[in-house]
Backbone as ProteinMPNN parsed JSONL, in Angstrom:
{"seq_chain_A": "XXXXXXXXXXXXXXXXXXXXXXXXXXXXXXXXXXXXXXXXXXXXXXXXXXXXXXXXXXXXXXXXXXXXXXXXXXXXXXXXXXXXXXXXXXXXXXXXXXXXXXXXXXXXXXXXXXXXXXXXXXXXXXXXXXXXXXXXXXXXXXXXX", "coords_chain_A": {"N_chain_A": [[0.839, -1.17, 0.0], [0.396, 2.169, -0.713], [1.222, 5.135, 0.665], [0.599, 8.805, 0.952], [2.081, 10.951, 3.428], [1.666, 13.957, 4.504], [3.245, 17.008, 5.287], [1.846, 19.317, 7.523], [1.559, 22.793, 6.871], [2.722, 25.863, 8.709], [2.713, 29.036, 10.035], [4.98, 29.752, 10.223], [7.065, 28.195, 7.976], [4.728, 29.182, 5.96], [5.797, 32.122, 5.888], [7.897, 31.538, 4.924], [10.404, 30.488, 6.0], [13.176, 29.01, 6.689], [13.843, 25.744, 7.967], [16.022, 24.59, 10.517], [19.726, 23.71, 11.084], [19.867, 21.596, 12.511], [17.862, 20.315, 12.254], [17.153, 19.721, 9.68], [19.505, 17.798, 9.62], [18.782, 15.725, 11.349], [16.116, 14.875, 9.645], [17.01, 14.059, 7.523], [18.094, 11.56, 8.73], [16.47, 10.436, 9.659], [14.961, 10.144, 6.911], [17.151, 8.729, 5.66], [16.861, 6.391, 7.049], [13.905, 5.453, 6.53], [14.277, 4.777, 3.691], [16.424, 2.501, 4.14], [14.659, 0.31, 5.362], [12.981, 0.141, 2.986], [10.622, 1.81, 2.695], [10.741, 4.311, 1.838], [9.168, 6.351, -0.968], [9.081, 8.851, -2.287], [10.372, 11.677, -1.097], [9.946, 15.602, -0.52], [10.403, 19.12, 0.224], [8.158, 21.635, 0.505], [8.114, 25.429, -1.111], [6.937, 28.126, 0.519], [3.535, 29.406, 0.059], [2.954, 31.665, -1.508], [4.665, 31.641, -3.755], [3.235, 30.234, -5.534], [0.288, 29.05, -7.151], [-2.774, 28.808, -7.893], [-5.455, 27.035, -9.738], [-8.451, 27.33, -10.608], [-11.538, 25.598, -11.158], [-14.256, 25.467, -13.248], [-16.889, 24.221, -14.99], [-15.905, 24.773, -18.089], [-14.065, 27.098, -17.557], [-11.014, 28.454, -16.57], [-9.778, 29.586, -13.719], [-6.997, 31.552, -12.436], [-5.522, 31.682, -9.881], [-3.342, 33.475, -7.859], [-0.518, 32.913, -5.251], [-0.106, 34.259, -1.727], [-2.286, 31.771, -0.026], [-4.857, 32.008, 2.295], [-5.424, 30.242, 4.069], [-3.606, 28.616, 6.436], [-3.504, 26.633, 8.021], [-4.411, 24.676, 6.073], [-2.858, 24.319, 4.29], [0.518, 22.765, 2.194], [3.585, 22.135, 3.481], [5.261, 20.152, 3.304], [6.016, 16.272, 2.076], [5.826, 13.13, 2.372], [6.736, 10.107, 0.085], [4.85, 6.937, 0.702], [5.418, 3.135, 0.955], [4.064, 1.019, 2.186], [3.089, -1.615, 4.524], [0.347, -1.079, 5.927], [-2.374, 1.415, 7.083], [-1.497, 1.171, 9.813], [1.303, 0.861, 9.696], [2.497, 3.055, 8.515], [1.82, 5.399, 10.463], [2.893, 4.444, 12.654], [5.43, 4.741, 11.669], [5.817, 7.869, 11.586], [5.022, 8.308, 13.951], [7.838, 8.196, 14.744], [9.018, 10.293, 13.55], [11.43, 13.039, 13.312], [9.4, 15.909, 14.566], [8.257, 18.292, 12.758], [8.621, 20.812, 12.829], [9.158, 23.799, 15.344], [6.942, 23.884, 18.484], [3.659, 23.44, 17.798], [2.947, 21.066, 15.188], [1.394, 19.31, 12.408], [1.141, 16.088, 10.985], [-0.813, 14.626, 8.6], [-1.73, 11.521, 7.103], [-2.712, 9.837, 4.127], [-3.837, 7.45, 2.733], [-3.027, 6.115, -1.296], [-4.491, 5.83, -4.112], [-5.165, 2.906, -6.079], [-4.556, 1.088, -9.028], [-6.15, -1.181, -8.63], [-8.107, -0.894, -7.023], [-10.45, 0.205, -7.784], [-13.56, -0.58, -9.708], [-13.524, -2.857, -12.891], [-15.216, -1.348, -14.977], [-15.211, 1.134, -15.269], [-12.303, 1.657, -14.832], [-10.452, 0.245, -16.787], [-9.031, -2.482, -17.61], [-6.604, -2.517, -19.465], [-6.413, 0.151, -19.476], [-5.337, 0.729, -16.682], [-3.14, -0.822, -16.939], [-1.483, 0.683, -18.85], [-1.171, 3.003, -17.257], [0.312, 1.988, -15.494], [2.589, 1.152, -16.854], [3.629, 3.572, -17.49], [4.322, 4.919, -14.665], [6.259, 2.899, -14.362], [7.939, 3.94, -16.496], [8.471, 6.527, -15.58], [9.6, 6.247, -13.257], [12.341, 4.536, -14.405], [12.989, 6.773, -15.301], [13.485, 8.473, -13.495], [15.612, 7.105, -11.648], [17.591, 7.31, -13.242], [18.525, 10.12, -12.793]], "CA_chain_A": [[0.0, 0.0, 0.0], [1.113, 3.781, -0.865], [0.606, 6.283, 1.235], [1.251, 10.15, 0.947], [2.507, 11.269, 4.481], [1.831, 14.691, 4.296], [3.234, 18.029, 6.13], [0.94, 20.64, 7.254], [2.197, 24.309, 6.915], [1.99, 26.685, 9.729], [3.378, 30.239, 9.541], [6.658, 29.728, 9.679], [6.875, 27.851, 6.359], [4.295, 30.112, 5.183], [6.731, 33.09, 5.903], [10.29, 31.204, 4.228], [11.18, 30.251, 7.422], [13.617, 27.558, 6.862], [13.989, 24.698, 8.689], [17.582, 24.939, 11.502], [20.659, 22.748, 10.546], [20.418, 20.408, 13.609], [16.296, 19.692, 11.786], [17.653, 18.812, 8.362], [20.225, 16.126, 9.729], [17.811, 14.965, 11.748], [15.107, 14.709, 8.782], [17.89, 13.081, 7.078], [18.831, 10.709, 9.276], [15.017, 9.636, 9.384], [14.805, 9.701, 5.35], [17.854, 6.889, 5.929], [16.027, 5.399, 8.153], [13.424, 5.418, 5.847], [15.142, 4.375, 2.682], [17.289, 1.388, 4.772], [13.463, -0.131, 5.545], [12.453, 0.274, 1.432], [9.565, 2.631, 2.79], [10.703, 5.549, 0.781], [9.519, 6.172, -2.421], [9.916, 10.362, -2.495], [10.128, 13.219, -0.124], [9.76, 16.864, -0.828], [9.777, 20.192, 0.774], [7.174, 22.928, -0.6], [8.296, 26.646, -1.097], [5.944, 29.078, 0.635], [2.237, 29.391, -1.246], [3.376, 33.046, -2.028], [4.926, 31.032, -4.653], [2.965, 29.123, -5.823], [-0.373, 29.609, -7.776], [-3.95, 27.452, -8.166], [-6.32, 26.887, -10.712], [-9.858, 27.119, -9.994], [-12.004, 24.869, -12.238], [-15.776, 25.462, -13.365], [-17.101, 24.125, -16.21], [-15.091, 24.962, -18.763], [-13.362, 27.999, -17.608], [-10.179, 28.256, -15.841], [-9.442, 30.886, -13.142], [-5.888, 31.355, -11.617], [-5.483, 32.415, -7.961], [-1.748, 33.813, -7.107], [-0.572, 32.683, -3.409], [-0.258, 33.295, -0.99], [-3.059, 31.051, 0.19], [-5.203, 32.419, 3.46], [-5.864, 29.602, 5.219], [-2.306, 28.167, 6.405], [-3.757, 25.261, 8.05], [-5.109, 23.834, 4.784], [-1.659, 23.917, 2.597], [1.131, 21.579, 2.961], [4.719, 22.527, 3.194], [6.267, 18.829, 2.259], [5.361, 15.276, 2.26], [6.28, 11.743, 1.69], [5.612, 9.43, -0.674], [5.627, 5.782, 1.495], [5.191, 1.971, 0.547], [3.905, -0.335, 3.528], [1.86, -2.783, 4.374], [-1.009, -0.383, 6.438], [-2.239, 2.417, 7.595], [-0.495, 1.506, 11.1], [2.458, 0.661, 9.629], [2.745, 4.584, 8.425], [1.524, 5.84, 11.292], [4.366, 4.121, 13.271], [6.606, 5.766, 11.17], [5.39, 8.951, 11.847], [5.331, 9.279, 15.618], [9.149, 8.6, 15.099], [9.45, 11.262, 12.86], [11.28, 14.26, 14.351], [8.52, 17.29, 14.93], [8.899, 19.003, 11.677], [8.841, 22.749, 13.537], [8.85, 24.082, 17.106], [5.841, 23.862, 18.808], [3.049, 22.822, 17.231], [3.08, 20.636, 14.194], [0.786, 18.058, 11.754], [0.953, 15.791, 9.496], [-1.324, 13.882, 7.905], [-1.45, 10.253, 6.326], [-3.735, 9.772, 3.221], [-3.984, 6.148, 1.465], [-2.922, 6.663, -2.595], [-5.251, 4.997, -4.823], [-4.227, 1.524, -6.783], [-5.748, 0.289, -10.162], [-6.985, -2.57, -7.509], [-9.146, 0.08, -6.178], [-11.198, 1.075, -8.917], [-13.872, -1.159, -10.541], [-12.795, -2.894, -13.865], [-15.887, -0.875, -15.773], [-14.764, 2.498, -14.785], [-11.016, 1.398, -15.067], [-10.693, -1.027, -17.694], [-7.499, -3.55, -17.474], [-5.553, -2.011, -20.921], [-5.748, 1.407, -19.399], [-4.628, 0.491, -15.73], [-2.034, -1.385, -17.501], [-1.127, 1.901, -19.386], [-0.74, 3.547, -16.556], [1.523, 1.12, -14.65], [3.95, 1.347, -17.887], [4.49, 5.241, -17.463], [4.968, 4.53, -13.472], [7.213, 2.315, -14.472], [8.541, 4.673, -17.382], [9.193, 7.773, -14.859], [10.434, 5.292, -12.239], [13.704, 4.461, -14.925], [14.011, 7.843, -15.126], [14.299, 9.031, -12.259], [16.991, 6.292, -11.626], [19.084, 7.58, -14.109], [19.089, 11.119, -12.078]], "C_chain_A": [[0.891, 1.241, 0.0], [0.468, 4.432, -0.059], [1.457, 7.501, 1.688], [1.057, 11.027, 2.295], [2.481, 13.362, 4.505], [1.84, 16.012, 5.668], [2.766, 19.25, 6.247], [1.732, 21.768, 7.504], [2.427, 24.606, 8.298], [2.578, 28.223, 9.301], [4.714, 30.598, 9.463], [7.138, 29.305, 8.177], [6.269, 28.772, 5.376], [5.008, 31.284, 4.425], [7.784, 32.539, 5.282], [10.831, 31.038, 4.825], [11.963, 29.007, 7.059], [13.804, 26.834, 7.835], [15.451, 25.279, 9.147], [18.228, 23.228, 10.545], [20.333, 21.737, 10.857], [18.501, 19.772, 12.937], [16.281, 19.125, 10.501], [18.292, 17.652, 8.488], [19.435, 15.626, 10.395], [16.393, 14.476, 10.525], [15.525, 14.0, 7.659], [18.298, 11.917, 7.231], [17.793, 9.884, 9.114], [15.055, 9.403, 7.903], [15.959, 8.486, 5.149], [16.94, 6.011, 6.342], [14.715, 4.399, 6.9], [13.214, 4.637, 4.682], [15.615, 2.745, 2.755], [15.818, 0.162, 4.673], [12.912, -0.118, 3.876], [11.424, 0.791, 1.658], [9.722, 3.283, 1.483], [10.438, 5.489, -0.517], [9.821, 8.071, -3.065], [9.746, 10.914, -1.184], [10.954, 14.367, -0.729], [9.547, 18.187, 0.049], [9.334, 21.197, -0.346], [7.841, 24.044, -0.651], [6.699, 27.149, -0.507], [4.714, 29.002, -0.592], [2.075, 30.59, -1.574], [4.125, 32.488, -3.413], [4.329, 30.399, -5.707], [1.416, 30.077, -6.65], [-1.975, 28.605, -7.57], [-4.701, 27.932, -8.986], [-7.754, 26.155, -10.357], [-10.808, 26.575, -11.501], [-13.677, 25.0, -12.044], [-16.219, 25.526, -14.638], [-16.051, 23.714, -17.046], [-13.753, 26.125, -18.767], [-12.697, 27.626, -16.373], [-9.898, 29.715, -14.978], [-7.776, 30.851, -12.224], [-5.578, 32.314, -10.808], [-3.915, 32.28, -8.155], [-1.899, 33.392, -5.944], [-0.094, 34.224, -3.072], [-2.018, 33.297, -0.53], [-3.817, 31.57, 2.007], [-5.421, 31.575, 4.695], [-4.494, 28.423, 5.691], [-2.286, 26.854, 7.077], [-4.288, 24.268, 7.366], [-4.028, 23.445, 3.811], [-0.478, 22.712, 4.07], [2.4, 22.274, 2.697], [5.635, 21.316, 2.793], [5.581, 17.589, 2.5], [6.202, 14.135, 2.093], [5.346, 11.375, 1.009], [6.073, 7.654, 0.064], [5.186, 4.611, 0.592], [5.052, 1.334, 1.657], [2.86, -1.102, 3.718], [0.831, -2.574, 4.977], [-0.731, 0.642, 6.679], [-1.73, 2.269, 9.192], [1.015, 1.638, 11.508], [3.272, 2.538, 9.708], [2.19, 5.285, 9.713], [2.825, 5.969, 12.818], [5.529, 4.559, 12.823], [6.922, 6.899, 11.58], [5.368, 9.575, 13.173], [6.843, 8.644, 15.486], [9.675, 9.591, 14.164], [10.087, 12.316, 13.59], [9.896, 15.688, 14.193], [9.078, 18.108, 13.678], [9.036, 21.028, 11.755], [8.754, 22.818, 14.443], [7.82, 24.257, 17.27], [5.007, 22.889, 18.232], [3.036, 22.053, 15.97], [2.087, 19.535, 13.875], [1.249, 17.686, 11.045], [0.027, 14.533, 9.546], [-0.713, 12.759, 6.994], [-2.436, 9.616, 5.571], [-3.014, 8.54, 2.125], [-3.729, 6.919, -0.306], [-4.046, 5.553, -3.237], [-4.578, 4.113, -5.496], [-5.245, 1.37, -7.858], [-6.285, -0.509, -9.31], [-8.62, -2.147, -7.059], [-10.689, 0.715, -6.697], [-12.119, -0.404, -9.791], [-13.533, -1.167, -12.374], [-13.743, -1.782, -15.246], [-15.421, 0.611, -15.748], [-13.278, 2.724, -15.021], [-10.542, 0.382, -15.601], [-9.123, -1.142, -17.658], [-6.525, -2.876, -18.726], [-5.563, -0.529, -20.089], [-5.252, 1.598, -17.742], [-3.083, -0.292, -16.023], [-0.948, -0.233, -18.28], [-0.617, 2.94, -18.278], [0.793, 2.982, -15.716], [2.839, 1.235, -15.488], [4.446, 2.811, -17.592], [4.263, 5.327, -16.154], [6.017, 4.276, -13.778], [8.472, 2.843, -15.589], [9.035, 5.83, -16.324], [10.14, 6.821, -13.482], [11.996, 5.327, -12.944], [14.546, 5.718, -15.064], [14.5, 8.872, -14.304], [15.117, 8.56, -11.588], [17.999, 6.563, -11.532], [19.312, 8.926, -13.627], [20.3, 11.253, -11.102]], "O_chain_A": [[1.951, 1.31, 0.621], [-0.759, 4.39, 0.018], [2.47, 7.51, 2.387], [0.067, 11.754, 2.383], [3.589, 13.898, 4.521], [1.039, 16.124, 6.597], [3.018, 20.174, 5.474], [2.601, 21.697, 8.373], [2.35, 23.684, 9.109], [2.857, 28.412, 8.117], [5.341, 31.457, 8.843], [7.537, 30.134, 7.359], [6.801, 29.157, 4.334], [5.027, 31.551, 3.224], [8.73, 33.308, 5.115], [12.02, 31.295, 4.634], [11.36, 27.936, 7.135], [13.984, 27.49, 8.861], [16.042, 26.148, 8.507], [17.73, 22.309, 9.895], [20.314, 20.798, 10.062], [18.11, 18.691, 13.377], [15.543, 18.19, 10.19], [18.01, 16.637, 7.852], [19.204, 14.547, 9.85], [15.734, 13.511, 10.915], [14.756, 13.412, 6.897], [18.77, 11.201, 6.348], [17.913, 8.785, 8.572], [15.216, 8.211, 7.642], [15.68, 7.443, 4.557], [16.431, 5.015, 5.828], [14.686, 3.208, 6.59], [12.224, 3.919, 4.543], [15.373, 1.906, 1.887], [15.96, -0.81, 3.932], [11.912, -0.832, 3.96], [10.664, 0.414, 0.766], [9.162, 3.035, 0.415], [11.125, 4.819, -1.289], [10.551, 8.409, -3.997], [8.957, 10.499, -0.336], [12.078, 14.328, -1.231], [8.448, 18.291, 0.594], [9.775, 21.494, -1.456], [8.751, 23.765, 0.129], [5.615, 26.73, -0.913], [4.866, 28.665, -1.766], [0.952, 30.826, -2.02], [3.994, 33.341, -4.291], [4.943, 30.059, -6.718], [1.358, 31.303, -6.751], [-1.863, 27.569, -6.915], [-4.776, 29.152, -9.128], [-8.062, 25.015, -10.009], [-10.725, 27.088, -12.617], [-14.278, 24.725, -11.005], [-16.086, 26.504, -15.374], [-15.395, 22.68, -16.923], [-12.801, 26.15, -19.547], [-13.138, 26.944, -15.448], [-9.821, 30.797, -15.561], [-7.615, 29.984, -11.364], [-5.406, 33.517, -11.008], [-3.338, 31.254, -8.514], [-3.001, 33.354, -5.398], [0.199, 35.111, -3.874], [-2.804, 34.243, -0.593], [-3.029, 31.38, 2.933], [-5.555, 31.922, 5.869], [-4.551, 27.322, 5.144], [-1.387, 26.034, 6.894], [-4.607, 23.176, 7.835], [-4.088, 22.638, 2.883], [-0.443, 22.295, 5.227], [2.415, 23.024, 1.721], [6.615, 21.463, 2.063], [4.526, 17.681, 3.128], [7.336, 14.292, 1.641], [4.147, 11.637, 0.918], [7.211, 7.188, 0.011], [4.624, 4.898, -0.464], [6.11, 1.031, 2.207], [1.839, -1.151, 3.033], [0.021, -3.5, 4.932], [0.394, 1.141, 6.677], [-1.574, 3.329, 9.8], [1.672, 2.029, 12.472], [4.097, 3.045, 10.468], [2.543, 6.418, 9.384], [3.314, 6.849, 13.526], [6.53, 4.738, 13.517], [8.069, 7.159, 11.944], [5.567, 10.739, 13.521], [7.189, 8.556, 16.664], [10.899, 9.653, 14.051], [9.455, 12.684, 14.58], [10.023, 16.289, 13.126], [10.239, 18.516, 13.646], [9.378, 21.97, 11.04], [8.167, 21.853, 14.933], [7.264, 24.845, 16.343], [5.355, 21.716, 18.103], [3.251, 23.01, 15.227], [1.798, 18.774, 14.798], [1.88, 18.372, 10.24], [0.116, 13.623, 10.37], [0.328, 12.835, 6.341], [-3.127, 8.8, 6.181], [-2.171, 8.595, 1.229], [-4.155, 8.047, -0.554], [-4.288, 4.492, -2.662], [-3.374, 4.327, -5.637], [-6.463, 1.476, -7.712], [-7.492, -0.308, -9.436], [-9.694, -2.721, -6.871], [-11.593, 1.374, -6.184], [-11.434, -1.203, -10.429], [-13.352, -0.169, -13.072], [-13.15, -1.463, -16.276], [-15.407, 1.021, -16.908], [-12.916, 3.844, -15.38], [-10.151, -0.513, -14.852], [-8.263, -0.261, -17.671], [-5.346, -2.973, -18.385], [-4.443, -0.02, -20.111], [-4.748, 2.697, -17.509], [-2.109, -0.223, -15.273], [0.273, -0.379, -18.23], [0.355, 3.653, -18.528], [1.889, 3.498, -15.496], [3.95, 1.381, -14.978], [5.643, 3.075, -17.487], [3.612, 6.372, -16.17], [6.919, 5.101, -13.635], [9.61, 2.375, -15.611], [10.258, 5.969, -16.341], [11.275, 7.038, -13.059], [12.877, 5.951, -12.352], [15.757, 5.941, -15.031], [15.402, 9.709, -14.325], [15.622, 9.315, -10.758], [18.932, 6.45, -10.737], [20.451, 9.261, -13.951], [20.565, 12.343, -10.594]]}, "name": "protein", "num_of_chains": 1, "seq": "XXXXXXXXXXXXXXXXXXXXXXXXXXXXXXXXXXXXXXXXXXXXXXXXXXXXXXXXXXXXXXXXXXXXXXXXXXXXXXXXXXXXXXXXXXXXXXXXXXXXXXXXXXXXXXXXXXXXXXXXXXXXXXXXXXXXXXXXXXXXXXXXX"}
């Protein structure tokens, strides 16, 4: 099972606050950790949502919102991407995570969807199969990075 481990903002992030030295080797040491176990399949930190942009969808027309974003407990500043065998497994991960900021901090742990997941009428076997090839196509190349 996949599941995207994700870190909630707060205003520090919001603001460009980077993360301290002694919170990177430590977030490092865990992404070993991580890695050593064949959990890992990415992790990412966000830039501020002053950065960033969204696209509001209705109909047919597209509207695009500049950040930053008002509600700072709704965005994410980074995430994983995991592989395990439940949602307790990730969970257990997670309370050994270090605290990804002083004080307060979330994160969230949201199941990824699987062709498995999806009836075959709605997701027909040739185009779950299609998909799995360009997985398996960005997989080689991000390898070769």
């Amino acid at each position: 099972m996949r599941f995207m481990v994700i870190v909630k903002a707060n205003k520090d992030s919001e603001a460009g606050v980077l993360p301290s030295k002694e919170l990177l080797a430590e977030m490092g040491k865990f992404n070993e950790e991580l890695a050593k176990a064949g959990v890992l399949l990415a992790a990412e930190g966000l830039q501020a949502s002053s950065k960033g942009a969204r696209v509001k969808f209705s109909g047919g027309k597209r509207t695009v919102i500049d950040g930053p974003f008002a509600e700072t407990k709704e965005l994410i500043a980074g995430f994983w991407l995991w592989q395990v065998s439940s949602l307790q497994e990730a969970i257990e991960w997670v309370k050994r995570c270090p605290a990804p900021f002083e004080g307060e901090s979330e994160i969230e742990i949201r199941q990824v969807f699987e062709a498995s997941d999806f009836p075959a009428e709605i997701f027909p076997p040739e185009q779950a199969a299609r998909e799995q090839a360009l997985r398996e196509q960005m997989q080689r190349k991000t390898a070769k990075l």
